[in-house]
C-alpha positions in Angstrom: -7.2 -148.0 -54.4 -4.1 -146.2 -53.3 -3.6 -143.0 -51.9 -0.4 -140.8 -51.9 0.4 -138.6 -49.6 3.5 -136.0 -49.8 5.9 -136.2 -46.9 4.1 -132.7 -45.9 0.8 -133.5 -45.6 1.7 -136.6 -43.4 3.8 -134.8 -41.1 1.1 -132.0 -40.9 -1.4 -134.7 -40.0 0.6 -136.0 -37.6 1.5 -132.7 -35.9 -2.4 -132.3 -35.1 -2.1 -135.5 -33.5 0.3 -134.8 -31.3 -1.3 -131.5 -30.1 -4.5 -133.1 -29.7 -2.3 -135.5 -27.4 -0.8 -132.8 -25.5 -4.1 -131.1 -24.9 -5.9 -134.3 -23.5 -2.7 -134.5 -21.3 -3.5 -131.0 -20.1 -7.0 -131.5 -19.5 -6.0 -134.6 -17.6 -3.1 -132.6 -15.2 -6.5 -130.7 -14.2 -8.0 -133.4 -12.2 -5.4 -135.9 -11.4 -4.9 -135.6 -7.5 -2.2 -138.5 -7.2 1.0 -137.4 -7.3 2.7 -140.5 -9.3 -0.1 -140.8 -11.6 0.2 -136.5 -12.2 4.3 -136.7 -13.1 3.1 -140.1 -15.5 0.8 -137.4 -17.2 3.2 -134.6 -16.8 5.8 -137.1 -18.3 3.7 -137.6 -21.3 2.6 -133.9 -22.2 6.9 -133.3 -22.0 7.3 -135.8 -24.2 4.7 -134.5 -26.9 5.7 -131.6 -26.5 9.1 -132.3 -28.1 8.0 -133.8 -30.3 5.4 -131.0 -31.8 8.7 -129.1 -32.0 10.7 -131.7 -33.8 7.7 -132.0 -35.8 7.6 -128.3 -36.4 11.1 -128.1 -37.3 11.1 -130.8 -39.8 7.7 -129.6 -41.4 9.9 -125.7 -41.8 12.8 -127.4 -43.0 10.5 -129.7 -46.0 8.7 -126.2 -46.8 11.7 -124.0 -47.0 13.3 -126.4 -49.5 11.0 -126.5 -52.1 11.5 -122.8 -53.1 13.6 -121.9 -56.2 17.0 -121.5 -54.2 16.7 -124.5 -52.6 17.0 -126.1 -56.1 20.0 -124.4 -57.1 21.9 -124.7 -54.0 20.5 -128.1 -52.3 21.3 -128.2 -48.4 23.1 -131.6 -47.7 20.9 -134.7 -46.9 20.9 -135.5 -43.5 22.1 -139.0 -42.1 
């Protein structure tokens, strides 16, 4: 059995990933006393957090091209 998935719906899914991610990071920064093992954590929640925004971008930029203008005028392909 194979499943397809549209670029969207995978990068939505992931998206809720990486926010679950950065909540369990901020729930961890809660209790964590140690201040090596707090900037690790801290380090981590940055890091997701870029990349929710990347994500987010990415996810406008899919959903903004599949409108009618989009069509006539495609935006150049990214390398």
């Amino acid at each position: 059995m194979v499943i397809y998935l549209e670029q969207s719906a995978i990068l939505q899914d992931l998206l809720q990933s990486k926010i679950a991610n950065e909540m369990f990071y901020n729930e961890c920064l809660i209790y964590i006393k140690n201040p090596e093992a707090r900037q690790v954590f801290t380090q981590l929640r940055d890091d997701e957090m870029r990349d929710i925004v990347n994500l987010q971008q990415k996810i406008d930029r899919i959903q903004s091209s599949e409108g009618i203008i989009s069509k006539l005028f495609p935006l150049k392909p990214r390398i």
